[in-house]
GUDO-949750 format. One record per residue: residue in three letters; residue number from 0; y, x, z of N, C-alpha, C, O in turn. Coordinates in nm, 4 decimals. Example, Ala and Ser with C-alpha at 12.3 -4.5 7.8 and 13.67 -1.06 7.14 Angstrom:
REM residues 2
{res = ALA | n = 0 | nyy = -0.5690 | nxx = 1.3190 | nzz = 0.7800 | cayy = -0.4500 | caxx = 1.2300 | cazz = 0.7800 | cyy = -0.3300 | cxx = 1.3200 | czz = 0.7800 | oyy = -0.3319 | oxx = 1.4236 | ozz = 0.8465}
{res = SER | n = 1 | nyy = -0.2250 | nxx = 1.2850 | nzz = 0.7080 | cayy = -0.1060 | caxx = 1.3670 | cazz = 0.7140 | cyy = 0.0030 | cxx = 1.2900 | czz = 0.7870 | oyy = 0.1138 | oxx = 1.3409 | ozz = 0.8039}
***
This chain:
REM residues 58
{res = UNK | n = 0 | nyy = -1.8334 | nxx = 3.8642 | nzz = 7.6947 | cayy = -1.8488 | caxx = 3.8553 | cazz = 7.8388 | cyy = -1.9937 | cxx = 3.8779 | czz = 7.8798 | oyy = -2.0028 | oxx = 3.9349 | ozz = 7.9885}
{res = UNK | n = 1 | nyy = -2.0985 | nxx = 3.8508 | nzz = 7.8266 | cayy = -2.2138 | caxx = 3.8630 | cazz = 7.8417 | cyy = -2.2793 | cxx = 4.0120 | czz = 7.8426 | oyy = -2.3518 | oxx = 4.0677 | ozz = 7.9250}
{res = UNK | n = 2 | nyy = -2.2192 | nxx = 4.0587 | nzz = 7.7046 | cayy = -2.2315 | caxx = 4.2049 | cazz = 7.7395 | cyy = -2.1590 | cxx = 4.3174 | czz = 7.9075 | oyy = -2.2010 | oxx = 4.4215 | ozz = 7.9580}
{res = UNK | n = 3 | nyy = -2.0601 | nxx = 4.2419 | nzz = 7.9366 | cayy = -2.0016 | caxx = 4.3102 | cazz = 8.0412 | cyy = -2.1194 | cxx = 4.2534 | czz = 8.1323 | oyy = -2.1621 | oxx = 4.3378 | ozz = 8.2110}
{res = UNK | n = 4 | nyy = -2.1653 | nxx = 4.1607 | nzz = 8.1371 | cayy = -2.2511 | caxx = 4.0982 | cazz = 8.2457 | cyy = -2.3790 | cxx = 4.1937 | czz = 8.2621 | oyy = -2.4302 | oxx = 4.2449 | ozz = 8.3616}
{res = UNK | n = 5 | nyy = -2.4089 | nxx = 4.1973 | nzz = 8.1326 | cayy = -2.5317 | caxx = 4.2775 | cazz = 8.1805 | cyy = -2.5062 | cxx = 4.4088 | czz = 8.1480 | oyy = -2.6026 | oxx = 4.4798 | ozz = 8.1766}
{res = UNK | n = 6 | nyy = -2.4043 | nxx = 4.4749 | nzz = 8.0943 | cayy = -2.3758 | caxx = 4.6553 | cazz = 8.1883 | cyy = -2.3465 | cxx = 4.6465 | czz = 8.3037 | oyy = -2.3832 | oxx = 4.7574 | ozz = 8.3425}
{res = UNK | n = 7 | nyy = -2.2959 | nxx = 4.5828 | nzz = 8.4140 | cayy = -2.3015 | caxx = 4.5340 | cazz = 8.5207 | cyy = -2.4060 | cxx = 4.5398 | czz = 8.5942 | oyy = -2.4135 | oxx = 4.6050 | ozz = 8.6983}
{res = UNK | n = 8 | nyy = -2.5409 | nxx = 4.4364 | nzz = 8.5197 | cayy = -2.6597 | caxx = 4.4409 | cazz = 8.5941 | cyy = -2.7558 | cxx = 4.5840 | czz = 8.5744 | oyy = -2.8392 | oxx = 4.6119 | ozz = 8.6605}
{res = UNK | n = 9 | nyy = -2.7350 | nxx = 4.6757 | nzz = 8.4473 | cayy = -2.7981 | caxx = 4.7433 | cazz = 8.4161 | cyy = -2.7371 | cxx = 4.8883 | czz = 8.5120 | oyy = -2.8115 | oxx = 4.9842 | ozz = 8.5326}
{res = UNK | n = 10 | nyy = -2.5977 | nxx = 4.8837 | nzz = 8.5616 | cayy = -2.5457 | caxx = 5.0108 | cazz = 8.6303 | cyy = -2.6344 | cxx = 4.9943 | czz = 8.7599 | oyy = -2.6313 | oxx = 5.1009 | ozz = 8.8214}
{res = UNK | n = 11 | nyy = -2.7168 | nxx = 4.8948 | nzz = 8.8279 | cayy = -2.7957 | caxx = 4.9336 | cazz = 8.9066 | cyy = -2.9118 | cxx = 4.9578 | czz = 8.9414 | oyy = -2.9610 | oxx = 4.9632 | ozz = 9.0541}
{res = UNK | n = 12 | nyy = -2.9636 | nxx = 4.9751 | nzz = 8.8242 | cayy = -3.0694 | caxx = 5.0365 | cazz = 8.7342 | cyy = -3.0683 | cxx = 5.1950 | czz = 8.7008 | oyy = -3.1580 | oxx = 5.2794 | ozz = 8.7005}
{res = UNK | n = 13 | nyy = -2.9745 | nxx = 5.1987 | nzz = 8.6818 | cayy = -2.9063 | caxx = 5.3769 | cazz = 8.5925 | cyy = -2.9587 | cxx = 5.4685 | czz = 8.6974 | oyy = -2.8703 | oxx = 5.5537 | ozz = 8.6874}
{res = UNK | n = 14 | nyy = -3.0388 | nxx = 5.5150 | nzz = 8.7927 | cayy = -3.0575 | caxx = 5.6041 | cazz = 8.8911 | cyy = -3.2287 | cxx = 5.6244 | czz = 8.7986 | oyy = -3.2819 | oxx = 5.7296 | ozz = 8.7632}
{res = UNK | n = 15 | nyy = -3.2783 | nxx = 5.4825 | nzz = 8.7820 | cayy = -3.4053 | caxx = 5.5071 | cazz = 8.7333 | cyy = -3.4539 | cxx = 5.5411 | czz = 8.5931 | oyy = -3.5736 | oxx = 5.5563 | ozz = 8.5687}
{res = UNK | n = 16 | nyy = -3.3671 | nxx = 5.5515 | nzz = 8.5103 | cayy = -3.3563 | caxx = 5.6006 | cazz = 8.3665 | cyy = -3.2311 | cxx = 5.6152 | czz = 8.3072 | oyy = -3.2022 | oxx = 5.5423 | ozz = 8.2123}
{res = UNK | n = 17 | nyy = -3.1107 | nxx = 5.7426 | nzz = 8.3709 | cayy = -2.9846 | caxx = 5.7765 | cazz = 8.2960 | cyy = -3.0149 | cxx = 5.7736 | czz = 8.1899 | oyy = -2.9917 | oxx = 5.6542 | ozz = 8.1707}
{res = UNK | n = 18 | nyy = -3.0533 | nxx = 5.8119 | nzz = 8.0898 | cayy = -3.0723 | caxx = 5.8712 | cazz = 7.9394 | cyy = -3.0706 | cxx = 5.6809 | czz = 7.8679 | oyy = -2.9875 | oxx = 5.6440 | ozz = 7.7849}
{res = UNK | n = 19 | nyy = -3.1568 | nxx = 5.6091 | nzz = 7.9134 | cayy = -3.1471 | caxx = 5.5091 | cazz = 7.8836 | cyy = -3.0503 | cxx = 5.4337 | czz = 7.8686 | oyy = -3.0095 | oxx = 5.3963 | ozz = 7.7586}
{res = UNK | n = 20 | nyy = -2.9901 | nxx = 5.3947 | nzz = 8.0044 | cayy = -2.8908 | caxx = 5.2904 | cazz = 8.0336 | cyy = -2.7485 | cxx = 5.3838 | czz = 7.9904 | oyy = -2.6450 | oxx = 5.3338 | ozz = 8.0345}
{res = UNK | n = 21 | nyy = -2.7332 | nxx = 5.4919 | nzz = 7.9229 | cayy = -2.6217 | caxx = 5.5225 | cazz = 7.9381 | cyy = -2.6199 | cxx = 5.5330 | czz = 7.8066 | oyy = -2.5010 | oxx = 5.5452 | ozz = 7.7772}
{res = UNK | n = 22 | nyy = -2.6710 | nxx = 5.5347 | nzz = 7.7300 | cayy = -2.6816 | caxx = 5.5081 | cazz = 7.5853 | cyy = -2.6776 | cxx = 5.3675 | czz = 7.5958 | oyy = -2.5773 | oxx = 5.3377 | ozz = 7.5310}
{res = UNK | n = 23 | nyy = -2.7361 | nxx = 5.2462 | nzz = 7.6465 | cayy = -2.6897 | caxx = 5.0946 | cazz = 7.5974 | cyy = -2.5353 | cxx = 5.0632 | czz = 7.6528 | oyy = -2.4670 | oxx = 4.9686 | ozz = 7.6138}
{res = UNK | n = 24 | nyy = -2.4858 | nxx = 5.1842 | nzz = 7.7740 | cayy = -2.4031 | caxx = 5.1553 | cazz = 7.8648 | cyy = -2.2736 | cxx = 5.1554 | czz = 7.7202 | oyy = -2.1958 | oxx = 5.0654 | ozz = 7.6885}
{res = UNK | n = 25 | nyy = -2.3048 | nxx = 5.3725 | nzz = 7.6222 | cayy = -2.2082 | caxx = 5.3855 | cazz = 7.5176 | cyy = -2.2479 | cxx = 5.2683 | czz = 7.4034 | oyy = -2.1604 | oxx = 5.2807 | ozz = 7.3177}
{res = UNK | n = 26 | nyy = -2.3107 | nxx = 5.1938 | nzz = 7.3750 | cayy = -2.3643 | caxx = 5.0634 | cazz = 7.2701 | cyy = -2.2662 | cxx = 4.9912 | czz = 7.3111 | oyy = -2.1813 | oxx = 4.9549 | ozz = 7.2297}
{res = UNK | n = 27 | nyy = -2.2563 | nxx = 4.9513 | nzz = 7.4617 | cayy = -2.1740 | caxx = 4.8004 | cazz = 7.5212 | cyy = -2.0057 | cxx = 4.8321 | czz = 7.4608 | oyy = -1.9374 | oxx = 4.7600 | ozz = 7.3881}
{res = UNK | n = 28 | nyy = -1.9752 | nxx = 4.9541 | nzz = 7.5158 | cayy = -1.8447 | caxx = 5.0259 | cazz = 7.5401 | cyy = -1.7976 | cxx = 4.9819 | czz = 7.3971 | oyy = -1.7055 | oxx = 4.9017 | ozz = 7.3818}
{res = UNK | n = 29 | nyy = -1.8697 | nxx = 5.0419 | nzz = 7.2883 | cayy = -1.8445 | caxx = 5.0226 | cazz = 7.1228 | cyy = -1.8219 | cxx = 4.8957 | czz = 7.0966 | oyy = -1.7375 | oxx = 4.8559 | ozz = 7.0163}
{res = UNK | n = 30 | nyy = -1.8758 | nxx = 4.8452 | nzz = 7.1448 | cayy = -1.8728 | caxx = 4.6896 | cazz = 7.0951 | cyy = -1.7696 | cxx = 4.5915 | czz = 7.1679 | oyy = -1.7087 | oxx = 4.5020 | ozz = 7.1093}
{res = UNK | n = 31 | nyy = -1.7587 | nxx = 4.6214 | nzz = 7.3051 | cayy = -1.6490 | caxx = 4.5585 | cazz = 7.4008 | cyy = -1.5305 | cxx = 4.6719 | czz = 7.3121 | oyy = -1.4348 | oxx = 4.6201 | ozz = 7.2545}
{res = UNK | n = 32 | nyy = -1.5372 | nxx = 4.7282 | nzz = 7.3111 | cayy = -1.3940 | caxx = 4.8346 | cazz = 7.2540 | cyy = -1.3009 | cxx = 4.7401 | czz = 7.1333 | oyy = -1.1788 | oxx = 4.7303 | ozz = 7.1213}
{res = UNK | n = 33 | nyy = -1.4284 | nxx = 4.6685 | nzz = 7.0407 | cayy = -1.3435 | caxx = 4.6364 | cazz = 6.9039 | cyy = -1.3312 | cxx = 4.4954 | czz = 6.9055 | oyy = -1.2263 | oxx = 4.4562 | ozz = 6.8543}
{res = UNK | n = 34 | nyy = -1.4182 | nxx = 4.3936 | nzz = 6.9555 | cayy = -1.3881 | caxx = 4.2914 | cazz = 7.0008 | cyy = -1.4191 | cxx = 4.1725 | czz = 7.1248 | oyy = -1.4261 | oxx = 4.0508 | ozz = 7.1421}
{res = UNK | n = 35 | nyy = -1.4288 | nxx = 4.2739 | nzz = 7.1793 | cayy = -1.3468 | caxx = 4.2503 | cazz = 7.3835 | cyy = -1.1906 | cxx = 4.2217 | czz = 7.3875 | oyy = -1.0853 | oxx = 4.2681 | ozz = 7.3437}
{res = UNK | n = 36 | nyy = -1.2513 | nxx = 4.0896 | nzz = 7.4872 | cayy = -1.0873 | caxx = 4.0449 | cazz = 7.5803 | cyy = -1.0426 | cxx = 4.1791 | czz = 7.6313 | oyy = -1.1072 | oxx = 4.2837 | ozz = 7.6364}
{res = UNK | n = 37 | nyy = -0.9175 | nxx = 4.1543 | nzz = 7.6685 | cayy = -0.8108 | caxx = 4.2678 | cazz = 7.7015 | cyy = -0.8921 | cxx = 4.3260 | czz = 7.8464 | oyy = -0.8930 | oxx = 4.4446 | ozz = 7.8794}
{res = UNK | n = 38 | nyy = -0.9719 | nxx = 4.1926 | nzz = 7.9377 | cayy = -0.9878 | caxx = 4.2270 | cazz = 8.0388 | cyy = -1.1372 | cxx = 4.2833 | czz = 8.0924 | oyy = -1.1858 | oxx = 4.3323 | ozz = 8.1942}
{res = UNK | n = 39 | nyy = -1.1827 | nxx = 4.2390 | nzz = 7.9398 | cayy = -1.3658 | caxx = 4.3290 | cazz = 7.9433 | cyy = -1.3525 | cxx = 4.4337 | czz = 7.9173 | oyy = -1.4373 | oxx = 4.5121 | ozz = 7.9596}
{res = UNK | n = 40 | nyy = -1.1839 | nxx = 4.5117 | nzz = 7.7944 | cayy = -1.2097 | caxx = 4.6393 | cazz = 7.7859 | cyy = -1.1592 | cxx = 4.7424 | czz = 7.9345 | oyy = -1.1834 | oxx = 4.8623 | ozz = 7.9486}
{res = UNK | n = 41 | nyy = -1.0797 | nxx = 4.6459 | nzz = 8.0385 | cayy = -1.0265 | caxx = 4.7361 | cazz = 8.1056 | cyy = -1.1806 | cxx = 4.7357 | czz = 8.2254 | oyy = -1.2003 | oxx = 4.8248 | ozz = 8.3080}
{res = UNK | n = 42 | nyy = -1.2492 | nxx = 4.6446 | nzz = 8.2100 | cayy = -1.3554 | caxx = 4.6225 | cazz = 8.2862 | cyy = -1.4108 | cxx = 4.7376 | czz = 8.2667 | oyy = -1.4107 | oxx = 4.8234 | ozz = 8.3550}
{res = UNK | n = 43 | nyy = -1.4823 | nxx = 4.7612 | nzz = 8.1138 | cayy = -1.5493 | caxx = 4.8765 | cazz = 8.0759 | cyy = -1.5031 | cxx = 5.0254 | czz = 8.0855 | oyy = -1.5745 | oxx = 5.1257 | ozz = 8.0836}
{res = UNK | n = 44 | nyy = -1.3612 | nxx = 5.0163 | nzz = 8.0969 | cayy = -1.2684 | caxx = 5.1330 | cazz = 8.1050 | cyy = -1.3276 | cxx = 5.1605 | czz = 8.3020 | oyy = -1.4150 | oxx = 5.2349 | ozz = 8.3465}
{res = UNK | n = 45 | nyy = -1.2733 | nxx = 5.1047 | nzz = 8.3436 | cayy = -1.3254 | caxx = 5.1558 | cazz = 8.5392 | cyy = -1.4729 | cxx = 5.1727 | czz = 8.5327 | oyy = -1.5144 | oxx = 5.2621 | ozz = 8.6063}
{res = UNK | n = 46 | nyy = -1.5557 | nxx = 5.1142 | nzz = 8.4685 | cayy = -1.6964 | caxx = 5.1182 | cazz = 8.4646 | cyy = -1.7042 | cxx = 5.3025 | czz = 8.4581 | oyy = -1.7277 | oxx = 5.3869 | ozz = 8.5446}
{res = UNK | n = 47 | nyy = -1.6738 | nxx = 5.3102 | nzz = 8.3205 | cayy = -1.6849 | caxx = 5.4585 | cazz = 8.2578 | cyy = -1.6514 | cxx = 5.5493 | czz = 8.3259 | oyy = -1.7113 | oxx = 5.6562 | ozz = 8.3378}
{res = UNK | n = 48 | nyy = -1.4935 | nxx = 5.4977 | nzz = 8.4090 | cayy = -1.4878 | caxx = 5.6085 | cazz = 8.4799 | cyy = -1.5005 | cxx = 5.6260 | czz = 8.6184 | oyy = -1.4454 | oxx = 5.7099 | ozz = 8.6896}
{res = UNK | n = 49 | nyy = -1.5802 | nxx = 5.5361 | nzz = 8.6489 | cayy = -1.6404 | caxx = 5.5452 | cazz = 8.8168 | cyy = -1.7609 | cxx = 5.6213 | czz = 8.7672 | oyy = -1.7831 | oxx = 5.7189 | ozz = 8.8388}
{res = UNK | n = 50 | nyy = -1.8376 | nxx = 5.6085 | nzz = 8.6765 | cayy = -1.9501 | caxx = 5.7200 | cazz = 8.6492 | cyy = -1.9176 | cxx = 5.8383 | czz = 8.6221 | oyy = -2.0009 | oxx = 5.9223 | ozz = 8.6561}
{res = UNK | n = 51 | nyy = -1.7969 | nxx = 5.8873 | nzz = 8.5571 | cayy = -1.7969 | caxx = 6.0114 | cazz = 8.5367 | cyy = -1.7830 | cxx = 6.0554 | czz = 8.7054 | oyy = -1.8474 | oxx = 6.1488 | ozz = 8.7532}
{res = UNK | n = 52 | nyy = -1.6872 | nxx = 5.9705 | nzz = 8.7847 | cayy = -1.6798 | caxx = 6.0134 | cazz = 8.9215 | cyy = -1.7733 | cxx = 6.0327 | czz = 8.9705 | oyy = -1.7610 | oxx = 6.1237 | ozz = 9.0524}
{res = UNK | n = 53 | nyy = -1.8840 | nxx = 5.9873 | nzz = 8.9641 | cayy = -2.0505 | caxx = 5.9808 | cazz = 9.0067 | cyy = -2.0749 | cxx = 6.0750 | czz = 8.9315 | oyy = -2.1901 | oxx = 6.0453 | ozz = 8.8996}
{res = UNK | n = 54 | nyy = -2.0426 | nxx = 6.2082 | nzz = 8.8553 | cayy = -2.1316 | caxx = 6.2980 | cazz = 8.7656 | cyy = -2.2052 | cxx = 6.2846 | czz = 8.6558 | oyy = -2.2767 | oxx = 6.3705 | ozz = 8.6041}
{res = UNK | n = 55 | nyy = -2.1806 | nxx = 6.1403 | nzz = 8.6097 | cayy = -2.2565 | caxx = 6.1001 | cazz = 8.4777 | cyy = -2.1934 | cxx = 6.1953 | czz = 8.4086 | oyy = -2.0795 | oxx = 6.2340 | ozz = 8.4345}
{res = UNK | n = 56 | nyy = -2.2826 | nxx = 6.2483 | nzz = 8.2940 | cayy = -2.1847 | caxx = 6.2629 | cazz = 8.1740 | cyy = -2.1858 | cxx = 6.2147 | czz = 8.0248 | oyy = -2.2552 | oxx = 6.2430 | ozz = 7.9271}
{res = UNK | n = 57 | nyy = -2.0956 | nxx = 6.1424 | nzz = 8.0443 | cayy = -2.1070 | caxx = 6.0374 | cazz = 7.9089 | cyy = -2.0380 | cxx = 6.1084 | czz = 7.7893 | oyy = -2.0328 | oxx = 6.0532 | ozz = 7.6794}
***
């Protein structure tokens, strides 16, 4: 949960260093992926893809 907390705080950050935060953003994803609650991975799942909607490309 902590990790979702702070990709959270760090997505409003991401304007001032993409390259950065989107590499700790794919770190969080890996790690919520294998042992994340059911509801941090679906957390991280809308995360991912409200950025691609925003033009990230992850």
């Amino acid at each position: 949960m902590d990790l979702l907390v702070e990709t959270i705080y760090n997505l409003k950050k991401i304007d001032e260093n993409p390259n950065y935060y989107l590499k700790r953003l794919n770190e969080a994803k890996r790690v919520i992926t294998k042992v994340g609650s059911r509801e941090d991975k679906k957390a991280i799942r809308l995360i991912l893809e409200d950025l691609k909607n925003k033009g990230y490309d992850l």
